[in-house]
mmCIF file of the N, C-alpha and C atoms, coordinates in Angstrom:
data_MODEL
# 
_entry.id   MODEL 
# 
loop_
_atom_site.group_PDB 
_atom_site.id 
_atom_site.type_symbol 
_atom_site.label_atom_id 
_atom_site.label_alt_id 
_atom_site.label_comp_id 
_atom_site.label_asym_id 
_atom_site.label_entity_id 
_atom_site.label_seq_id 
_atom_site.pdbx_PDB_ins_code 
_atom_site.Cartn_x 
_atom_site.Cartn_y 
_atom_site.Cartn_z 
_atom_site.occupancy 
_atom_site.B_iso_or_equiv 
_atom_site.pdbx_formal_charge 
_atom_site.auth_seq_id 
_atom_site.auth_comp_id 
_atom_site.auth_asym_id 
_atom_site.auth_atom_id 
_atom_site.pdbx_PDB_model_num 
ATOM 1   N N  . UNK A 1 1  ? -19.935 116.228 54.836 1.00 0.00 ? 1  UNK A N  1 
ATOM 2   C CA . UNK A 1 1  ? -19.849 117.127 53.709 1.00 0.00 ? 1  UNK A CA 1 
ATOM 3   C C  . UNK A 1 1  ? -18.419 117.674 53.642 1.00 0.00 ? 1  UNK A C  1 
ATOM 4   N N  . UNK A 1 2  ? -18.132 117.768 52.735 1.00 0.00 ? 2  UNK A N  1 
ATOM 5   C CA . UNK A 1 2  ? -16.803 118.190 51.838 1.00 0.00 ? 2  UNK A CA 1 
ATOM 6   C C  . UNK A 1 2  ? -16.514 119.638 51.747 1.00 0.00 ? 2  UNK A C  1 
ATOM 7   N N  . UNK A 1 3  ? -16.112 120.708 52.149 1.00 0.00 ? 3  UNK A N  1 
ATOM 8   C CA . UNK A 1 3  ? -16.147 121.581 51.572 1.00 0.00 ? 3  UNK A CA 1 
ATOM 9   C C  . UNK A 1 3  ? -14.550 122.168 50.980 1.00 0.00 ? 3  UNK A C  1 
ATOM 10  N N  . UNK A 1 4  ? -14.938 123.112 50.253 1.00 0.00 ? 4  UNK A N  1 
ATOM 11  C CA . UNK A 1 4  ? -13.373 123.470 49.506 1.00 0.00 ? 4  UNK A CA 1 
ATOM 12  C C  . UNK A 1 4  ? -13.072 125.049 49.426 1.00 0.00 ? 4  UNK A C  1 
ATOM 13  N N  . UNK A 1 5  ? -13.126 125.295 50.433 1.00 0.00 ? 5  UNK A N  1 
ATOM 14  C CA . UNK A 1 5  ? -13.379 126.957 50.624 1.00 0.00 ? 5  UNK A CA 1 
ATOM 15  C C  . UNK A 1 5  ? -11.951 127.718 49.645 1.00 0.00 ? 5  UNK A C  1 
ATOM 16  N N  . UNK A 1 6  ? -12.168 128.572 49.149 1.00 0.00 ? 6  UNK A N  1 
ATOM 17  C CA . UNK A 1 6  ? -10.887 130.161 48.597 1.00 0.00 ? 6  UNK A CA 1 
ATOM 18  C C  . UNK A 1 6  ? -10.214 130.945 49.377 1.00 0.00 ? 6  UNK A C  1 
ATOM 19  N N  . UNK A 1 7  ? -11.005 130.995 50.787 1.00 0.00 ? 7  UNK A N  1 
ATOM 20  C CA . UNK A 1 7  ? -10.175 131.758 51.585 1.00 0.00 ? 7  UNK A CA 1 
ATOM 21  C C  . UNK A 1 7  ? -11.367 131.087 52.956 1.00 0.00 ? 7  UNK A C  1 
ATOM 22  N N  . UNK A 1 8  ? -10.215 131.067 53.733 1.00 0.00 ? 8  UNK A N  1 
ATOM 23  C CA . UNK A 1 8  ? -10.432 130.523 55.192 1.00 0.00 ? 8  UNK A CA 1 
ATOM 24  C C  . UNK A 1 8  ? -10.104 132.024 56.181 1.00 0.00 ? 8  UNK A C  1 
ATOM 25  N N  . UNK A 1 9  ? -10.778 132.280 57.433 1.00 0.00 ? 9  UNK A N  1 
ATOM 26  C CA . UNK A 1 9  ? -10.853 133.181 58.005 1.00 0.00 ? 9  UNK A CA 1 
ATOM 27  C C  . UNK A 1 9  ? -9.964  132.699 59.260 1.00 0.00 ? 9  UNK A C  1 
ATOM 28  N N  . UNK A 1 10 ? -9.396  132.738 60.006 1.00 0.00 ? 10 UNK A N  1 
ATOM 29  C CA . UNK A 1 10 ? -8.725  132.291 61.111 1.00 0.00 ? 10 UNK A CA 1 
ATOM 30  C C  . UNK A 1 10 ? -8.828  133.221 62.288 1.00 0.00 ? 10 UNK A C  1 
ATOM 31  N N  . UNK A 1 11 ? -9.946  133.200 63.720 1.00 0.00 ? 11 UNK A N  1 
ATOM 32  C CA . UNK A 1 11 ? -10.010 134.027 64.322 1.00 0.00 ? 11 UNK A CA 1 
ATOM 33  C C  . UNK A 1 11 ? -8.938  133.351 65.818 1.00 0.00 ? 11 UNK A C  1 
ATOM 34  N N  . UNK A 1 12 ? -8.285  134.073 65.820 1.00 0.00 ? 12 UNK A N  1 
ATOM 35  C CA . UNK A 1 12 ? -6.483  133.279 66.928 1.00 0.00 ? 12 UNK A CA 1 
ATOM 36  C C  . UNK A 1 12 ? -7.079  134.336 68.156 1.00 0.00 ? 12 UNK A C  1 
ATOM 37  N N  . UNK A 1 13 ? -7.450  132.810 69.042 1.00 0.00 ? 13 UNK A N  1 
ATOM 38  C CA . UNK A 1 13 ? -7.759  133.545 70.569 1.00 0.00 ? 13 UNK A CA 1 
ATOM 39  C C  . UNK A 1 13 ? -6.488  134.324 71.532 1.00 0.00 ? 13 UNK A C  1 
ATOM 40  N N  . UNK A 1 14 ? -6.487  134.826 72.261 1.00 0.00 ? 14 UNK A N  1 
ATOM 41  C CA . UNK A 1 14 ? -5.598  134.593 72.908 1.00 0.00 ? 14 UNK A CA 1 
ATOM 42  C C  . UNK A 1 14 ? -5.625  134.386 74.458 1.00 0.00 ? 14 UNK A C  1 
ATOM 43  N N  . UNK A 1 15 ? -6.891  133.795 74.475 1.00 0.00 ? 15 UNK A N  1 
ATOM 44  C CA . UNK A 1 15 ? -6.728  132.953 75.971 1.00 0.00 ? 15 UNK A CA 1 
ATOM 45  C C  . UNK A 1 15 ? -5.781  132.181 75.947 1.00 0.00 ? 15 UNK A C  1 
ATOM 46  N N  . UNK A 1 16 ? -5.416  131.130 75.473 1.00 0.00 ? 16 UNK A N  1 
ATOM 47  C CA . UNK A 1 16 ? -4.623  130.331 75.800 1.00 0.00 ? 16 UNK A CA 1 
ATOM 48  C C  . UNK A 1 16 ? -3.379  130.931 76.464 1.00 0.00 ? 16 UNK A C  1 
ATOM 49  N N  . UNK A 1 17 ? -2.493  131.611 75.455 1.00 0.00 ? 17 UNK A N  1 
ATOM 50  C CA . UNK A 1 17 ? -0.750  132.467 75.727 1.00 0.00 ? 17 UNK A CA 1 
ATOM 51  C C  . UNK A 1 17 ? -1.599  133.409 76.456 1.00 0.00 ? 17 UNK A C  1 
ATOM 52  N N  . UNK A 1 18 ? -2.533  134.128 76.879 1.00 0.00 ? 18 UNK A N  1 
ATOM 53  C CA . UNK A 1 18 ? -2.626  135.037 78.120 1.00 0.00 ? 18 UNK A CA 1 
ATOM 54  C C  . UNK A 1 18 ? -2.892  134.388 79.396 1.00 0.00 ? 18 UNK A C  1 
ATOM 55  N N  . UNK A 1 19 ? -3.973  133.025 78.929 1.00 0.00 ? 19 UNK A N  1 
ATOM 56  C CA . UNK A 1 19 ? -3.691  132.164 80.740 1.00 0.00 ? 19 UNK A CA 1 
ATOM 57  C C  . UNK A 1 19 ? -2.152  131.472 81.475 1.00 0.00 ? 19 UNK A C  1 
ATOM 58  N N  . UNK A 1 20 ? -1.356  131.253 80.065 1.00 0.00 ? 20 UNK A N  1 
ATOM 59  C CA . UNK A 1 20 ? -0.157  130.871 80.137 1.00 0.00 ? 20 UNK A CA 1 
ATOM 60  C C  . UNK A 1 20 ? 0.959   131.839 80.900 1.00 0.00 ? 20 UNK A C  1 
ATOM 61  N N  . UNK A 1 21 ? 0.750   133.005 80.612 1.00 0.00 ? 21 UNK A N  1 
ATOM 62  C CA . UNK A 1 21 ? 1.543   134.000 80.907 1.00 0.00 ? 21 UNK A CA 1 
ATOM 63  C C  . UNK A 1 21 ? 1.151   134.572 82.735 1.00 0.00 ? 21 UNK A C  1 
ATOM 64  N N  . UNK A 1 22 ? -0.294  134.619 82.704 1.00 0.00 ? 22 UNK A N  1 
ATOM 65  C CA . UNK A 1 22 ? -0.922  135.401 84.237 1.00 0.00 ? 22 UNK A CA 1 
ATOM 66  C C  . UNK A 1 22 ? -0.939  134.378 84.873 1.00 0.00 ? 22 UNK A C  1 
ATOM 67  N N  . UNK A 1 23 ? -1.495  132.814 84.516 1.00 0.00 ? 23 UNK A N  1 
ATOM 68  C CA . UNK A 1 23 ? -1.428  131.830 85.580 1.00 0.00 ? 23 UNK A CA 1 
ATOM 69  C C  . UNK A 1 23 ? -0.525  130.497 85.811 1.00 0.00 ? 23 UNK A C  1 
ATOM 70  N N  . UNK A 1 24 ? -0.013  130.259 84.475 1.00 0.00 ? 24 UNK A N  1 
ATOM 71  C CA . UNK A 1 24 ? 0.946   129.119 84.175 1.00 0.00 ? 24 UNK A CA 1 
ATOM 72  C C  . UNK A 1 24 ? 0.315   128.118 83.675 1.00 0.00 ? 24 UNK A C  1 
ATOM 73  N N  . UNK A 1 25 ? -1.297  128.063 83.416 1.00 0.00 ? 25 UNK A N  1 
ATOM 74  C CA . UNK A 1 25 ? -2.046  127.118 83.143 1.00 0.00 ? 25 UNK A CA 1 
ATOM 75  C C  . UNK A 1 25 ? -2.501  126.960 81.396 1.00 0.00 ? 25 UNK A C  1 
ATOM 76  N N  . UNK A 1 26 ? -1.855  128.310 80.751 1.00 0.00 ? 26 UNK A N  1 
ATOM 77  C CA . UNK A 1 26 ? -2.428  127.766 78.993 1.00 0.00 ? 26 UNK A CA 1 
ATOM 78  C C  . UNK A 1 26 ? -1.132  127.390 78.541 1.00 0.00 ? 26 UNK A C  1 
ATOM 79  N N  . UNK A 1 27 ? -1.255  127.320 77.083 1.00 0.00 ? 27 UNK A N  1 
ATOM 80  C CA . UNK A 1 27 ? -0.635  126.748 75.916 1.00 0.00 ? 27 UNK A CA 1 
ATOM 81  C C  . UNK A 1 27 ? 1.028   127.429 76.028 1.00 0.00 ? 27 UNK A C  1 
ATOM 82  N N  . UNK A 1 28 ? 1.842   126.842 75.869 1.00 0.00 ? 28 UNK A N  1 
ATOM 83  C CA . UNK A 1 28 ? 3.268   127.205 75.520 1.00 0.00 ? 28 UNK A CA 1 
ATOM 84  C C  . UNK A 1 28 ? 3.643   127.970 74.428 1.00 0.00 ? 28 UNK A C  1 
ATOM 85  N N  . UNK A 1 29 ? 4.265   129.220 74.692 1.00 0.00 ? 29 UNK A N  1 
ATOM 86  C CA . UNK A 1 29 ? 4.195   129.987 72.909 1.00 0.00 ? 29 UNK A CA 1 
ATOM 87  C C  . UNK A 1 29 ? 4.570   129.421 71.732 1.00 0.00 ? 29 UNK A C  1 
ATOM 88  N N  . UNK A 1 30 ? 5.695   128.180 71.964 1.00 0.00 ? 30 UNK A N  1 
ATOM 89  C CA . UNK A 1 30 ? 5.970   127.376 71.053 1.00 0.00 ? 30 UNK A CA 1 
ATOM 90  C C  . UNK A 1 30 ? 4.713   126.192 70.585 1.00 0.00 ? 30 UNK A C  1 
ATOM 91  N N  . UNK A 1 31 ? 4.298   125.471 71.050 1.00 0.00 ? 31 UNK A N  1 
ATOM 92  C CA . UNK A 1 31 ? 3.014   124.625 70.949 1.00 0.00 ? 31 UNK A CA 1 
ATOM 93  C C  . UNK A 1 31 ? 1.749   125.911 69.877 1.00 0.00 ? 31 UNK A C  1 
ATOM 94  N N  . UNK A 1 32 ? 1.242   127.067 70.862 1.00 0.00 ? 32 UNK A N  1 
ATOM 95  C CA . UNK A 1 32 ? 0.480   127.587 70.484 1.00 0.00 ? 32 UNK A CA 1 
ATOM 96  C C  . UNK A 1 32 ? 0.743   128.102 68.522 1.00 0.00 ? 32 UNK A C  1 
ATOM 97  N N  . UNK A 1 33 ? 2.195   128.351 68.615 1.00 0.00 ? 33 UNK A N  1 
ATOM 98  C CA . UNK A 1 33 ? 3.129   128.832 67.333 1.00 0.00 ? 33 UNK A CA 1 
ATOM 99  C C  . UNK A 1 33 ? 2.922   128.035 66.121 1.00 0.00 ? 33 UNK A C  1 
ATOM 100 N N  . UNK A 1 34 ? 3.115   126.649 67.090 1.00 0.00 ? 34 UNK A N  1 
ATOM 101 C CA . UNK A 1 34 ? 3.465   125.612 65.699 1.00 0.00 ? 34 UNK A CA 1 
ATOM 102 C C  . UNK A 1 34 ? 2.343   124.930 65.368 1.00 0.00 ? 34 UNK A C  1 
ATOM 103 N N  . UNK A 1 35 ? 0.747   124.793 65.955 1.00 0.00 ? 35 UNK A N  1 
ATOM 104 C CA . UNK A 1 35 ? -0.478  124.685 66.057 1.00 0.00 ? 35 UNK A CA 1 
ATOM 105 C C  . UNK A 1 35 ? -0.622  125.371 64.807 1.00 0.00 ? 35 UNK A C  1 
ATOM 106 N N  . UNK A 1 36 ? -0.496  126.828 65.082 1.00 0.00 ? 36 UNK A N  1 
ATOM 107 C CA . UNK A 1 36 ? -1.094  127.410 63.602 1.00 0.00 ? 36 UNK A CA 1 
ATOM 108 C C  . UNK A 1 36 ? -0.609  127.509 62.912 1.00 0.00 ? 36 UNK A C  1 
ATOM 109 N N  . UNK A 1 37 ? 0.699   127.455 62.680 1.00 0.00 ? 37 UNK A N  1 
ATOM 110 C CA . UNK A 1 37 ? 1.489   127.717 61.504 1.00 0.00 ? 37 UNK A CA 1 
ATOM 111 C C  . UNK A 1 37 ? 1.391   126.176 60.448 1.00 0.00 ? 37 UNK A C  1 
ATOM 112 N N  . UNK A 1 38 ? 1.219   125.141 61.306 1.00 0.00 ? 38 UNK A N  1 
ATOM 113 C CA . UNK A 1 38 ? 0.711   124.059 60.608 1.00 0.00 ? 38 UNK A CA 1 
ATOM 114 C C  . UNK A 1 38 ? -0.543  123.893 60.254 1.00 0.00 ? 38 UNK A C  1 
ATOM 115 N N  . UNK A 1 39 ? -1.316  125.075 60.580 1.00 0.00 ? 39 UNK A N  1 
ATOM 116 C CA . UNK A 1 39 ? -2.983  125.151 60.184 1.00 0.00 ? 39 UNK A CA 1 
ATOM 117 C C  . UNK A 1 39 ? -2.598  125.691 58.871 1.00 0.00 ? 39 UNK A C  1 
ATOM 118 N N  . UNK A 1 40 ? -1.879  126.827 59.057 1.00 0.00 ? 40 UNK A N  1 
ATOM 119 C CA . UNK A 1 40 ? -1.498  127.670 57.869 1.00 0.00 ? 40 UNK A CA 1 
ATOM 120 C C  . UNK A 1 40 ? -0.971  127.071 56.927 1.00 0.00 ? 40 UNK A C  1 
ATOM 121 N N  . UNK A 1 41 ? -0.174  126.324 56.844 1.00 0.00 ? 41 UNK A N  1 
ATOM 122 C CA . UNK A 1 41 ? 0.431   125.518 55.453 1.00 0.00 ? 41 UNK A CA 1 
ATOM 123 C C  . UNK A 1 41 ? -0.255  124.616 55.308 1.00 0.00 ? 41 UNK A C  1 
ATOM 124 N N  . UNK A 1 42 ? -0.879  123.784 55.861 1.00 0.00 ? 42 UNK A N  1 
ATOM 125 C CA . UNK A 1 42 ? -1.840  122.608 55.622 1.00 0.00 ? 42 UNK A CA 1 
ATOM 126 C C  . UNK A 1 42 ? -2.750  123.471 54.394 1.00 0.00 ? 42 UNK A C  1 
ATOM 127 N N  . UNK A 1 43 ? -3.336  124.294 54.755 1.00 0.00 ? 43 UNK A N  1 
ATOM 128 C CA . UNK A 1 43 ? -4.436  125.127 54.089 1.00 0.00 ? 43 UNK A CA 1 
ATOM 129 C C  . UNK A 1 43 ? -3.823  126.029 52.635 1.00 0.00 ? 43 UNK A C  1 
ATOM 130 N N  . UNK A 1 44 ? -2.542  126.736 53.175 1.00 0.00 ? 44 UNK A N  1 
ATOM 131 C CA . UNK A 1 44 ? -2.225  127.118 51.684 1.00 0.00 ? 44 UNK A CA 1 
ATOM 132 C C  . UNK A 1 44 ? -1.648  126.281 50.618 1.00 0.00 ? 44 UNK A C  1 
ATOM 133 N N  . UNK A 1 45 ? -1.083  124.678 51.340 1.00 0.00 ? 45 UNK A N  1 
ATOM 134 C CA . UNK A 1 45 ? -0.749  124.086 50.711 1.00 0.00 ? 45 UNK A CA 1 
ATOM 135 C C  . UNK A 1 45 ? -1.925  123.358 49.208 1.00 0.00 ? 45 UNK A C  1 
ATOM 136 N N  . UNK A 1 46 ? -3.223  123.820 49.530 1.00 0.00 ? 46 UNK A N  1 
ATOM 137 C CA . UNK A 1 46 ? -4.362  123.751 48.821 1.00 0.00 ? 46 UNK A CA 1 
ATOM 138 C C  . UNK A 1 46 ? -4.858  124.672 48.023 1.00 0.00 ? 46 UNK A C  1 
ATOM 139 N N  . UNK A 1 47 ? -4.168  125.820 48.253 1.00 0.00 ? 47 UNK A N  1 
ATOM 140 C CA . UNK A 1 47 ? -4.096  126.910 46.937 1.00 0.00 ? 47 UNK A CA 1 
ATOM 141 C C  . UNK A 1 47 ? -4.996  127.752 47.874 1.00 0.00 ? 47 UNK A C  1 
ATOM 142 N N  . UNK A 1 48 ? -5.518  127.486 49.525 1.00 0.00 ? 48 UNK A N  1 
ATOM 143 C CA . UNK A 1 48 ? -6.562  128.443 50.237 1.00 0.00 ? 48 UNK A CA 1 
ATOM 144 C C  . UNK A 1 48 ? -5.636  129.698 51.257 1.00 0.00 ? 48 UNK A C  1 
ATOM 145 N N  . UNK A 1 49 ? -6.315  130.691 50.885 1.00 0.00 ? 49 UNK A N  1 
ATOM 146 C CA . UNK A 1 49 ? -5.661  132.028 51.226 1.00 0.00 ? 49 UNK A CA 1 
ATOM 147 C C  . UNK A 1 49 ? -6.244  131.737 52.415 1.00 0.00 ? 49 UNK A C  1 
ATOM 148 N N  . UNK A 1 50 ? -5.074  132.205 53.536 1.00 0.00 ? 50 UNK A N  1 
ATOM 149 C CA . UNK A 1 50 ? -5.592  132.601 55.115 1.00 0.00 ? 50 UNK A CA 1 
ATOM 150 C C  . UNK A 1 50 ? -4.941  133.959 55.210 1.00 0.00 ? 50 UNK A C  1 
ATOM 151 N N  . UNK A 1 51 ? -6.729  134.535 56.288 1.00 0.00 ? 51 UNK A N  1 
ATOM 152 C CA . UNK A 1 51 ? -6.521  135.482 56.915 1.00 0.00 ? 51 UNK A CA 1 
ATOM 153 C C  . UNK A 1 51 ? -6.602  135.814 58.318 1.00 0.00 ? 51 UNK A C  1 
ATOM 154 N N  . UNK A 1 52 ? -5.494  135.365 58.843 1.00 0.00 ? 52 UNK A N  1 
ATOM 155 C CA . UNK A 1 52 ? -5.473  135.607 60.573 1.00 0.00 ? 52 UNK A CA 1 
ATOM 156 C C  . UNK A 1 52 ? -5.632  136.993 61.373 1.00 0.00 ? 52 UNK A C  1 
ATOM 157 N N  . UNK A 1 53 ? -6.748  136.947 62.087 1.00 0.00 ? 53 UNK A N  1 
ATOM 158 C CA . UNK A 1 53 ? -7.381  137.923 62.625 1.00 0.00 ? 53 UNK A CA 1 
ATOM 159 C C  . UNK A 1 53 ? -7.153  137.837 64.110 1.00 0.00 ? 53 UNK A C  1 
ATOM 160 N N  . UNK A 1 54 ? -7.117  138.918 64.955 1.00 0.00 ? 54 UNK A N  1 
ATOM 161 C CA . UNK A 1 54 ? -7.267  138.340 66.415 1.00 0.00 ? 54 UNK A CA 1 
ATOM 162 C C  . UNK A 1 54 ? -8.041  139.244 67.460 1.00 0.00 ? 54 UNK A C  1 
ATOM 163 N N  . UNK A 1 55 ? -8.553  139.053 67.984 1.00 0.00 ? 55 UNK A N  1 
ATOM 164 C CA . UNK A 1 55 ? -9.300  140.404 69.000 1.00 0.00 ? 55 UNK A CA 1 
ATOM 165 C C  . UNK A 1 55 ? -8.341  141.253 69.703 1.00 0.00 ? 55 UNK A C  1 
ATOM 166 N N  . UNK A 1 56 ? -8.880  142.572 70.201 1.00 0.00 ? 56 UNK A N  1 
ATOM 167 C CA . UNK A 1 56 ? -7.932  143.510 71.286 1.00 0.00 ? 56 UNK A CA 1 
ATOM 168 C C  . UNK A 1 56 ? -7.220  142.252 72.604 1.00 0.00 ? 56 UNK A C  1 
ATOM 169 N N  . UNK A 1 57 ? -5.880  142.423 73.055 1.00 0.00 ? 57 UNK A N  1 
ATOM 170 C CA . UNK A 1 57 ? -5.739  141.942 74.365 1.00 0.00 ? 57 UNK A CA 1 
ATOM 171 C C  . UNK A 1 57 ? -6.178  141.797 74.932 1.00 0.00 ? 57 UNK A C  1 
ATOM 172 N N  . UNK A 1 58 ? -6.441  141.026 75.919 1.00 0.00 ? 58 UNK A N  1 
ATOM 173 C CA . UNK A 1 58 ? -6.917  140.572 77.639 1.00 0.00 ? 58 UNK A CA 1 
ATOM 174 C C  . UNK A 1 58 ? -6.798  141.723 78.502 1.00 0.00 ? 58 UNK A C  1 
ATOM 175 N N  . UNK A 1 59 ? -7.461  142.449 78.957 1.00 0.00 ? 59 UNK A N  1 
ATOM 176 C CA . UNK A 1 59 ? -6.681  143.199 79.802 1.00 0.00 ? 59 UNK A CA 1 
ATOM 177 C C  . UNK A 1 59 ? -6.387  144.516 79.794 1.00 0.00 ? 59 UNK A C  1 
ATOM 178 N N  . UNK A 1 60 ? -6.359  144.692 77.874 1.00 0.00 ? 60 UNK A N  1 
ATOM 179 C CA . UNK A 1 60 ? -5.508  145.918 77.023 1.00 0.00 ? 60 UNK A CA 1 
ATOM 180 C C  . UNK A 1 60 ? -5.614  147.513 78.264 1.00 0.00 ? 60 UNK A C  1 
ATOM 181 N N  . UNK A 1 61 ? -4.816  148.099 78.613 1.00 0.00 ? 61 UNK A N  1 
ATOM 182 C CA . UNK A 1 61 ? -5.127  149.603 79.354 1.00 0.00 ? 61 UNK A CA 1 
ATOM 183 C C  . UNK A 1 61 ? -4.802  150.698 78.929 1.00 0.00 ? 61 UNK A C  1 
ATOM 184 N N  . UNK A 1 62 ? -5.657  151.232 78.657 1.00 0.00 ? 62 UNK A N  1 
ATOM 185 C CA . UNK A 1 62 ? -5.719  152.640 78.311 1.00 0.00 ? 62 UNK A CA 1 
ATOM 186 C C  . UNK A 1 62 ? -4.444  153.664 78.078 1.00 0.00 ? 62 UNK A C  1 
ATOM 187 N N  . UNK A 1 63 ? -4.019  153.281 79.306 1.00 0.00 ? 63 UNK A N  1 
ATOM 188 C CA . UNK A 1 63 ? -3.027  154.368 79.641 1.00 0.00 ? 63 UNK A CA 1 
ATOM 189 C C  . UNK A 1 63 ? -1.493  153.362 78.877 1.00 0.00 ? 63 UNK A C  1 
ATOM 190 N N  . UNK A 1 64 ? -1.284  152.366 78.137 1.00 0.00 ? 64 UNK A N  1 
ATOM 191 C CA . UNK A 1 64 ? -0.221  151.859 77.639 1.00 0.00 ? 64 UNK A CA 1 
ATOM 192 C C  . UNK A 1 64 ? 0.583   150.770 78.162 1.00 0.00 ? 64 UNK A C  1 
ATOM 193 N N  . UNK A 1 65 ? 0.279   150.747 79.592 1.00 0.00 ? 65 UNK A N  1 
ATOM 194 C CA . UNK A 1 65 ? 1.289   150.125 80.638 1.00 0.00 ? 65 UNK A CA 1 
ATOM 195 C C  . UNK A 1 65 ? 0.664   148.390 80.459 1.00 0.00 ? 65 UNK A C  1 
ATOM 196 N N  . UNK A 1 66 ? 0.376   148.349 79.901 1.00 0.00 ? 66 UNK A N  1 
ATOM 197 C CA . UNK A 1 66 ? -0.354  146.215 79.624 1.00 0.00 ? 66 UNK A CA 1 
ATOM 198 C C  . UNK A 1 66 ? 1.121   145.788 79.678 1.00 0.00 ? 66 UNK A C  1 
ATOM 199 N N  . UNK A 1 67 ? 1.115   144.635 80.102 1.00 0.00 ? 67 UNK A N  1 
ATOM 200 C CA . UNK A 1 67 ? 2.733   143.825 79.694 1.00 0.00 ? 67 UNK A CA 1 
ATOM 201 C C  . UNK A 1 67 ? 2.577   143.596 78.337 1.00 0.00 ? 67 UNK A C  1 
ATOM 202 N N  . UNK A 1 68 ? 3.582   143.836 77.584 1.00 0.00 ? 68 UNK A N  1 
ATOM 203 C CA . UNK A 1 68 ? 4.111   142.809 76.373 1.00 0.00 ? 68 UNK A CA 1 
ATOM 204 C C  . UNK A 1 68 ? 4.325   141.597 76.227 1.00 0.00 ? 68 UNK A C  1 
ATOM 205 N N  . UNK A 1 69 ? 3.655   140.964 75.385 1.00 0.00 ? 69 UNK A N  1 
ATOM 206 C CA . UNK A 1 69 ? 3.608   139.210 75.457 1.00 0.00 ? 69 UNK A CA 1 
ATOM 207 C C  . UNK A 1 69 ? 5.696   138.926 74.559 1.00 0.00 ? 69 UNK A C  1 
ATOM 208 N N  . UNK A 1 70 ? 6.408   138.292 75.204 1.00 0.00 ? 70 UNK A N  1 
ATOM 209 C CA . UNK A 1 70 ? 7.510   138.132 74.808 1.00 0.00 ? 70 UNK A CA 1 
ATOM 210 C C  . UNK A 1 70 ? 7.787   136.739 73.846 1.00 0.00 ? 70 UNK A C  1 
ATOM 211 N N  . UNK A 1 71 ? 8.129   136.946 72.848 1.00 0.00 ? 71 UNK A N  1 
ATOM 212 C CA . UNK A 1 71 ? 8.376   135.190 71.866 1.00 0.00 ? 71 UNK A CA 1 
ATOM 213 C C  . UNK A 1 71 ? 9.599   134.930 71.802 1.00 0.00 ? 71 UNK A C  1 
# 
């Protein structure tokens, strides 16, 4: 089946760039980068609106002190 959606929802994990960062074992920020950004034009190139969403951090702490993910 075919479908032709108006707007696509995009929920962007971030396991990958957080296993990458704590263990050395996920996605490269560049790889992970250019993954979606070619999701993203593929899709608006069809006249379909994206809206990229993402959950709280891995980890996130209370008190402020989480590392900053660096690009």
């Amino acid at each position: 089946m075919t479908h032709h959606p108006d707007i696509v929802v995009l929920w962007i994990g971030v396991n990958d760039v957080w296993h990458k960062s704590t263990f050395g074992t996920g996605t490269d920020i560049d790889k992970f980068e250019s993954m979606y950004e070619g999701i993203i034009e593929r899709l608006s190139s069809k006249g379909i609106k994206v809206f990229c969403c993402t959950p709280a951090c891995v980890g996130e702490k209370t008190d402020y002190s989480t590392p900053k993910m660096v690009t």
